[in-house]
ROPAVO-72224 format. One record per residue (C-alpha): residue number from 0; residue in three letters; x, y, z. Coordinates in steps of 0.2 Angstrom, whole numbers, plus 5000, padded with zeros to 4 digits. Layout:
REC    n  res    c1    c2    c3
REC  NUM  ALA     X     Y     Z
...
***
This chain:
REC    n  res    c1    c2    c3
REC    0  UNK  5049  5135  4975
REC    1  UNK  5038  5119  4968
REC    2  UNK  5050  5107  4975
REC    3  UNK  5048  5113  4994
REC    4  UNK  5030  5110  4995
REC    5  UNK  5023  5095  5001
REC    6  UNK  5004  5091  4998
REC    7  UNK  4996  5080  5012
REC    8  UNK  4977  5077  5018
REC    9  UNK  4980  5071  5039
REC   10  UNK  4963  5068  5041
REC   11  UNK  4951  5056  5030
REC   12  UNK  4934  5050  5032
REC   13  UNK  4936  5032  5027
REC   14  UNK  4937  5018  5040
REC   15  UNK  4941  5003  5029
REC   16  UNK  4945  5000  5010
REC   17  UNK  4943  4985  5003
REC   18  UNK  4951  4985  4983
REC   19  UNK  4946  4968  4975
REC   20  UNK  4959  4965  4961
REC   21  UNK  4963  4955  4945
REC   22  UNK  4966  4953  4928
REC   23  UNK  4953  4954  4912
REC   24  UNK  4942  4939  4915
REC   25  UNK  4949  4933  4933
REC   26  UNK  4931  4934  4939
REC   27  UNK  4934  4951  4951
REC   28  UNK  4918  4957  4947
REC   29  UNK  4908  4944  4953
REC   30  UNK  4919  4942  4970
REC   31  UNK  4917  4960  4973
REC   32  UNK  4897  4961  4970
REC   33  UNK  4896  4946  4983
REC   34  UNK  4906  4955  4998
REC   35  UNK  4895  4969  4994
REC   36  UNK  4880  4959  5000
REC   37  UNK  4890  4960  5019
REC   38  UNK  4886  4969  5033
REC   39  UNK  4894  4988  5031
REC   40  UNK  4900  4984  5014
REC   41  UNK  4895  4997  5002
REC   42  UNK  4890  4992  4983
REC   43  UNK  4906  4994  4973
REC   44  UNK  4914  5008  4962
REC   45  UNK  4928  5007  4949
REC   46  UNK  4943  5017  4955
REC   47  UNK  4950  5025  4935
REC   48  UNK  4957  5037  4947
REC   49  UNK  4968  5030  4958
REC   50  UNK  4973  5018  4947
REC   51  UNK  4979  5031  4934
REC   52  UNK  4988  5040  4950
REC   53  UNK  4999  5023  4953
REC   54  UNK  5004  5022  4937
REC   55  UNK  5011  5039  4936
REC   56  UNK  5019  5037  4952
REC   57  UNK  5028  5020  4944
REC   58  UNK  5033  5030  4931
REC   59  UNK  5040  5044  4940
REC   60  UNK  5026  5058  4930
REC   61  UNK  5019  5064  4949
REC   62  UNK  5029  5064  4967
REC   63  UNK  5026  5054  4981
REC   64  UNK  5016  5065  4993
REC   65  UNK  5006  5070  4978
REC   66  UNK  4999  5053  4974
REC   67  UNK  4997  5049  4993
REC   68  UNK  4985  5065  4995
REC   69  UNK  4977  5063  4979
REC   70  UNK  4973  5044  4985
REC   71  UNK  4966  5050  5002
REC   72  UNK  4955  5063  4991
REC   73  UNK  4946  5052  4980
REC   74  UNK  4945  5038  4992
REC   75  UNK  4934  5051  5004
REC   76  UNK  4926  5061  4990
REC   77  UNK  4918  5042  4983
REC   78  UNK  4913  5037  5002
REC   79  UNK  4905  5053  5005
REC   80  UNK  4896  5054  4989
REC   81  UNK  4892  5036  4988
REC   82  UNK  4883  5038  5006
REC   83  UNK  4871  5051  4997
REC   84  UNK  4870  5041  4983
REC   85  UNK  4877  5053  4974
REC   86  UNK  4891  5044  4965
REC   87  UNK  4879  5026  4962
REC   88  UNK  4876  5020  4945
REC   89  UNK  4857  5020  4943
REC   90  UNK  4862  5011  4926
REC   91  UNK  4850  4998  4923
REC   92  UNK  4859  4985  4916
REC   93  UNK  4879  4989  4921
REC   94  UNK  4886  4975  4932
REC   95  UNK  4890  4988  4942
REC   96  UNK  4871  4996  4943
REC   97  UNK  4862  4999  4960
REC   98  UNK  4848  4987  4953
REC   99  UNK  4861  4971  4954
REC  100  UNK  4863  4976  4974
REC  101  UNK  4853  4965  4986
REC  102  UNK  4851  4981  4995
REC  103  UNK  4846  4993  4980
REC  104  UNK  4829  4998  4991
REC  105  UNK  4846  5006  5004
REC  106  UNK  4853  5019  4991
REC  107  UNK  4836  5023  4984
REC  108  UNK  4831  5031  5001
REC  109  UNK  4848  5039  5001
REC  110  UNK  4841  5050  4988
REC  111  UNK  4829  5060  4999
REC  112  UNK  4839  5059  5015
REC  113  UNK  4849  5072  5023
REC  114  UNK  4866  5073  5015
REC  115  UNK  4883  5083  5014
REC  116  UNK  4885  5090  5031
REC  117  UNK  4877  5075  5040
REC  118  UNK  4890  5062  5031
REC  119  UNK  4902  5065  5042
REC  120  UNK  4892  5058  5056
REC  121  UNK  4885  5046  5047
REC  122  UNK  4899  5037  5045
REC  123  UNK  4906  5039  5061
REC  124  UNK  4891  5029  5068
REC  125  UNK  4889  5017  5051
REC  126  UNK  4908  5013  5050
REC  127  UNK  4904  5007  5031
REC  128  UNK  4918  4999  5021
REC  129  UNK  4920  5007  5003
REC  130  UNK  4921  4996  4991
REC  131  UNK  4933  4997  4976
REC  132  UNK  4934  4984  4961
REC  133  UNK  4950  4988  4951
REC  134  UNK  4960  4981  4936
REC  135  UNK  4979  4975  4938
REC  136  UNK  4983  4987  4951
REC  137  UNK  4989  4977  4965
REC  138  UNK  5008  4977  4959
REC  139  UNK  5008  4996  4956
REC  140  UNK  4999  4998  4972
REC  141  UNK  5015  5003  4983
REC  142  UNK  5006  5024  4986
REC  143  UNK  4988  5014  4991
REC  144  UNK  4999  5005  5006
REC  145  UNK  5006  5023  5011
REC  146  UNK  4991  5034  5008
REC  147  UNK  4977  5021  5018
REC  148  UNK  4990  5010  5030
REC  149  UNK  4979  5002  5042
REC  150  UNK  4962  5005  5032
REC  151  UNK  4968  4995  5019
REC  152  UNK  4963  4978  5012
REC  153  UNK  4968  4969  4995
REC  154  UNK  4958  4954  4987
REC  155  UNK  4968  4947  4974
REC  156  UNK  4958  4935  4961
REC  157  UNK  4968  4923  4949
REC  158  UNK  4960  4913  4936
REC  159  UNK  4967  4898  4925
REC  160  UNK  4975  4910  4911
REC  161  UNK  4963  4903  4899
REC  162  UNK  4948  4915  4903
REC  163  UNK  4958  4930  4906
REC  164  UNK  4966  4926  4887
REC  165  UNK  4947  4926  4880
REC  166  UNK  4942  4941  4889
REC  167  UNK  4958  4951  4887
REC  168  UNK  4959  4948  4870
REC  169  UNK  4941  4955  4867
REC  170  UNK  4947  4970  4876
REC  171  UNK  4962  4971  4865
REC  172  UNK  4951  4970  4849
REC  173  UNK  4938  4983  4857
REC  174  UNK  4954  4995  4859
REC  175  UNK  4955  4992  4839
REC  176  UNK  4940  4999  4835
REC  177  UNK  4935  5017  4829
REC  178  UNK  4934  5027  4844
REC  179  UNK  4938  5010  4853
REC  180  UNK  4953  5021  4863
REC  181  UNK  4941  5034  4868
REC  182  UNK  4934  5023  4879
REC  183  UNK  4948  5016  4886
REC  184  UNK  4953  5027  4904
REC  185  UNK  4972  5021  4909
REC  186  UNK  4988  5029  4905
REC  187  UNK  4995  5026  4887
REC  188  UNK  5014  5029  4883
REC  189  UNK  5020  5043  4868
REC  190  UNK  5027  5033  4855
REC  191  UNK  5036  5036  4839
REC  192  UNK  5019  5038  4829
REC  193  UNK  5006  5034  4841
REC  194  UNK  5001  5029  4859
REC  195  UNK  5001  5011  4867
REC  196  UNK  4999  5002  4882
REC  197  UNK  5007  5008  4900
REC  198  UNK  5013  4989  4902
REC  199  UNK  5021  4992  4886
REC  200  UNK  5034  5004  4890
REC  201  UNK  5050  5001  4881
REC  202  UNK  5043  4988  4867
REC  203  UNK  5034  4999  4857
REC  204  UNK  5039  4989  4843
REC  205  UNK  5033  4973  4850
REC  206  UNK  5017  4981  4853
REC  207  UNK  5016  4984  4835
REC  208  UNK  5021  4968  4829
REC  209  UNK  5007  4956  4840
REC  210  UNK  4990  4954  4839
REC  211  UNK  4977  4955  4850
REC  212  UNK  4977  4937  4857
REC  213  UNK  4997  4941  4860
REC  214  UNK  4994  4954  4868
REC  215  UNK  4984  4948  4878
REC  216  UNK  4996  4932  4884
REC  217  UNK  5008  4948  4885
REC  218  UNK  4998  4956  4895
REC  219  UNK  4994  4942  4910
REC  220  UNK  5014  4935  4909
REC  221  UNK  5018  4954  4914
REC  222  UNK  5006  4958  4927
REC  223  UNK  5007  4942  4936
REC  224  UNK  5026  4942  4935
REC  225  UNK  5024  4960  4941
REC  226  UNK  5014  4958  4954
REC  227  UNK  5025  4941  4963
REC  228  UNK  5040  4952  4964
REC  229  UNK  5030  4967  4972
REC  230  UNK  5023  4954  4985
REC  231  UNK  5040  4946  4987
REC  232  UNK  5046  4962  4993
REC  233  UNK  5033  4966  5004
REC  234  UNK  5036  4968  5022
REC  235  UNK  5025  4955  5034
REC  236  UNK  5013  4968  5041
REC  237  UNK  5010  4974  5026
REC  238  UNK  5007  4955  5014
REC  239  UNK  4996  4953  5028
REC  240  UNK  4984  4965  5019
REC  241  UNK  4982  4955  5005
REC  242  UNK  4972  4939  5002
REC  243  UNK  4974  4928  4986
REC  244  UNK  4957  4920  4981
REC  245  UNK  4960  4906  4967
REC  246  UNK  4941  4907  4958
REC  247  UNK  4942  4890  4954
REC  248  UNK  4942  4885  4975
REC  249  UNK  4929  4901  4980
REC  250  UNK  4916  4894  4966
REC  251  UNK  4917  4875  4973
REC  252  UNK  4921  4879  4993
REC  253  UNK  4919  4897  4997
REC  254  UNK  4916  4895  5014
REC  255  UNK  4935  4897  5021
REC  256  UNK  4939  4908  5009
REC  257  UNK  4923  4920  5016
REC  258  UNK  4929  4916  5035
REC  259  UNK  4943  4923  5030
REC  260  UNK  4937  4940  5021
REC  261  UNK  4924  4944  5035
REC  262  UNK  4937  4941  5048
REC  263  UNK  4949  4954  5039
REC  264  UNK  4935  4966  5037
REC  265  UNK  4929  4962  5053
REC  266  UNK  4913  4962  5049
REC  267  UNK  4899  4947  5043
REC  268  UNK  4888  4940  5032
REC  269  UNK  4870  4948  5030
REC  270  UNK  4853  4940  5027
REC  271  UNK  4856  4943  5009
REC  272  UNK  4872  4934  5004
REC  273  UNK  4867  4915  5003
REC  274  UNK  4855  4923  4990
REC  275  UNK  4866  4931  4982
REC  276  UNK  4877  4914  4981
REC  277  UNK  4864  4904  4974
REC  278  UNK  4859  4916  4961
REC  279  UNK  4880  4914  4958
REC  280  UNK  4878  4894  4957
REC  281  UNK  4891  4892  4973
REC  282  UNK  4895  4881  4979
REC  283  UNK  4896  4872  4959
REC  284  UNK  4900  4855  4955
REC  285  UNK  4908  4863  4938
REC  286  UNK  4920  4878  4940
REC  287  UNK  4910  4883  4924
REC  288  UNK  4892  4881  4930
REC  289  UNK  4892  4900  4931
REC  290  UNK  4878  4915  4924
REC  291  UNK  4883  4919  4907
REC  292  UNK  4888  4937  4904
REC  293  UNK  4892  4945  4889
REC  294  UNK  4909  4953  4900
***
């Protein structure tokens, strides 16, 4: 009986998705707080959900249909309440924190004005784009390019390994820590005696045997390995969706690299964004002349 139903959600409320995409230190964060400051770009939410989803899809723990509707769900539920202010982090000092916005003064009068039933309007006459910053998702992201199709827009960031090994492997040491796995929200594999790593499927012993800076090496050789083979097999239209950004060249010239994401997005830069640059040091004379962060 379970295997004659099919899930689905026809119609959504999003017009655009943008997922901005990387590994641990690859510099994502700071590429996806600076397209926020564009016109129709909303601030930007982590996606724990729909990543999770692709992962049980890869590994065959959920059907197809299931992951597509689910997709469609949380990408509407996080628009709708976003445009209410109802899903923002009002966290003072999060990266992700309305208060590092250029247009924090927007979702604090979204507060008191009307909300549910008026959101679907709303967005019909905004058209906003939602915003999603994500973590090694791109090469398991196959149900994203079913569920959203033409909505969807993938920015991939890569970064000189040596970064992503420093903050990979603080992640990797954090995950050590008392109650250092409660905090951690991705999929983890059933071993023999304990759980480990999704991207360690099949090598629970090697897991075991590295430490956290190996694991961290593991880590970026898998995912970028990964994630060349799933773009390999793309189809055109869809490898379209996707724009590479080297941090190095948007941190020295970002000028093309932003034709090219407005121009995607179709939409442009507002008053804010050569503020927002500046406060970013871009353009640099130093790849490294950036603000220091403890992330």
């Amino acid at each position: 009986m379970q295997d004659k139903i099919k899930v689905t959600r026809d119609k959504t409320l999003v017009n655009k998705v943008v997922f901005v995409d990387g590994q641990a230190g690859c510099g994502k964060t700071m590429i996806t707080s600076i397209i926020s400051s564009f016109n129709r770009i909303e601030i930007f939410n982590y996606a724990p959900e729909i990543e999770n989803i692709c992962i049980l899809e890869n590994y065959n723990k959920i059907t197809k249909d299931a992951a597509e509707t689910m997709i469609k769900i949380q990408s509407d539920l996080c628009l709708y309440e976003t445009m209410m202010s109802r899903r923002v982090n009002f966290r003072y000092k999060d990266l992700s924190s309305v208060f590092s916005n250029v247009f924090f003064l927007k979702y604090f009068k979204r507060l008191f004005q009307e909300g549910d039933e008026a959101i679907p309007n709303k967005l019909k006459l905004e058209k906003p784009i939602l915003n999603y910053a994500v973590h090694n998702l791109l090469s398991f992201s196959d149900p994203i390019f079913r569920a959203l199709s033409n909505k969807l827009f993938f920015i991939e960031v890569v970064r000189h390994p040596l970064y992503m090994i420093i903050q990979n492997t603080i992640n990797h040491n954090n995950s050590n820590k008392k109650n250092g796995l409660l905090r951690r929200f991705r999929v983890h594999i059933k071993g023999k005696k304990n759980q480990y790593p999704y991207q360690f499927y099949k090598k629970e012993n090697l897991f075991n045997k590295l430490n956290s800076c190996e694991r961290a090496i593991y880590d970026i050789d898998f995912f970028t390995n990964r994630t060349e083979n799933f773009k390999k097999k793309l189809s055109v239209k869809n490898s379209n969706k996707i724009l590479t950004i080297p941090f190095e060249q948007f941190v020295l010239n970002p000028n093309n690299i932003i034709k090219s994401i407005l121009l995607s997005l179709n939409t442009t830069t507002s008053s804010k964004t050569k503020k927002l640059l500046a406060k970013h040091k871009i353009p640099r004379t130093k790849i490294s002349d950036g603000i220091a962060l403890d992330v």
